[in-house]
C-alpha positions as CSV (number, residue, x, y, z in Angstrom):
1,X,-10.9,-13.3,-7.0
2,X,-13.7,-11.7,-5.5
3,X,-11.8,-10.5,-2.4
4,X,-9.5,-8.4,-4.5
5,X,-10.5,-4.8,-5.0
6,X,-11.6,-4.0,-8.2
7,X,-10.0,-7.1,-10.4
8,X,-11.8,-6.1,-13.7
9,X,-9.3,-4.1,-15.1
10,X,-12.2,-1.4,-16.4
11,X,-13.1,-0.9,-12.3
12,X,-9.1,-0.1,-11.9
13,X,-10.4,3.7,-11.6
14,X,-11.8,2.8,-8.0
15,X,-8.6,1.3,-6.9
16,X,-6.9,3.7,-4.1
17,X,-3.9,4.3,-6.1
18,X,-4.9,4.8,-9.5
19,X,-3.7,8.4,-11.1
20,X,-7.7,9.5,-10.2
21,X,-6.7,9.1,-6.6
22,X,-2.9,9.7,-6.4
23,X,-4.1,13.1,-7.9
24,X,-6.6,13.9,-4.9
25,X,-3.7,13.1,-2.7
26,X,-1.5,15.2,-4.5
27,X,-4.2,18.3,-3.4
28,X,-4.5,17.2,0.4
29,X,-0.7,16.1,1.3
30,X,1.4,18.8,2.0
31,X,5.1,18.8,-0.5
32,X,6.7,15.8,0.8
33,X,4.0,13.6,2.3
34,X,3.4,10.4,2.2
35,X,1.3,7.6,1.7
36,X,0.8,4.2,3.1
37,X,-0.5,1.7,1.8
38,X,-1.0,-2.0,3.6
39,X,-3.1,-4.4,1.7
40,X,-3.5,-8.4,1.3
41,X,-4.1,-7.8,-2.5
42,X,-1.1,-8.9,-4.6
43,X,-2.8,-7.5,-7.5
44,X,-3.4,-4.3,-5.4
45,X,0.0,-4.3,-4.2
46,X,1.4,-4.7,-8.1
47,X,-0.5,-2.4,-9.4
48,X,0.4,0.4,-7.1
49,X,4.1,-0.5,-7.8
50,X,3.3,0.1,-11.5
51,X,1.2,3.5,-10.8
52,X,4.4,4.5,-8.3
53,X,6.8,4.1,-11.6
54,X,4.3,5.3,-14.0
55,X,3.8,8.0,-12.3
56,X,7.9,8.8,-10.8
57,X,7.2,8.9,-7.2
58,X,9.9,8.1,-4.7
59,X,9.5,4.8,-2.9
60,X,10.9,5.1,0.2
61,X,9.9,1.4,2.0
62,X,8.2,-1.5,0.5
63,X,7.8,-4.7,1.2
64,X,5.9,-7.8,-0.5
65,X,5.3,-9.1,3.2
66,X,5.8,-6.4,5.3
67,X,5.6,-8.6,9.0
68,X,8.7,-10.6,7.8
69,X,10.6,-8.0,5.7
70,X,9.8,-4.6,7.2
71,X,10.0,-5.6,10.9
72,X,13.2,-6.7,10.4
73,X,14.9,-3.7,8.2
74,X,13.2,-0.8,10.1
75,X,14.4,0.7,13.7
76,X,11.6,0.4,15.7
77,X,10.9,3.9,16.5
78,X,9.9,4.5,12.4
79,X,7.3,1.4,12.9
80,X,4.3,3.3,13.2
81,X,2.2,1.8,10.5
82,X,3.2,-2.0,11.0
83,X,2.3,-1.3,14.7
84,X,-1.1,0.0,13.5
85,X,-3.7,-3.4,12.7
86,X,-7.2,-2.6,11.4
87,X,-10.1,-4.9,12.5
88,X,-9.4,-6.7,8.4
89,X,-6.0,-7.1,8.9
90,X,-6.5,-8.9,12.2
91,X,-8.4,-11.0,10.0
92,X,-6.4,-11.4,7.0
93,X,-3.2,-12.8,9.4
94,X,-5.6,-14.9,11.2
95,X,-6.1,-16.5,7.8
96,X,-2.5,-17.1,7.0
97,X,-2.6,-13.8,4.0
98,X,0.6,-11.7,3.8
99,X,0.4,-8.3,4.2
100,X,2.1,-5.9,1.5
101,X,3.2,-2.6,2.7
102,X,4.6,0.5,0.2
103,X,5.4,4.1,1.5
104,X,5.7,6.7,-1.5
105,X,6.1,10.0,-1.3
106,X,3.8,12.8,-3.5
């Protein structure tokens, strides 16, 4: 497990959605923004669901592999972020991972 972020559930705090960070957002985004979030984490991916509920924000996309699902359901002109590949997600499909995707309002 040591390529997911913060496993140990007492290092949860450091994960990018935990209510520490979702409240830091809540201070920067204007009313109404939103959030991405890509990862190859399933266990990042879950527990941002979880936070998302926990915490009553609207989902308003999400997909458990966002290159098969979200490509599909989206018109291309709102496909900013799947268009958008960082140097690790380059990597991550060049190893076969699936790529999670959530967009959540604040």
């Amino acid at each position: 497990m040591q390529n997911q972020p913060f496993p140990e559930i007492g290092k949860a705090r450091k994960r990018l959605t935990s209510p520490l960070f979702l409240a830091r957002n809540r201070q920067v985004l204007r009313a109404g923004g939103l959030v991405h979030l890509k990862t190859d984490s399933p266990l990042l991916y879950e527990y941002t669901l979880e936070q998302i509920a926990e915490h009553k924000l609207p989902v308003h996309e999400q997909s458990g592999n966002m290159y098969t699902d979200l490509v599909r359901r989206v018109p291309p002109k709102e496909q900013v972020v799947p268009n958008i590949r960082t140097r690790y997600e380059e990597m991550w499909l060049a190893e076969g991972r699936t790529i999670h995707y959530v967009r959540f309002g604040m």
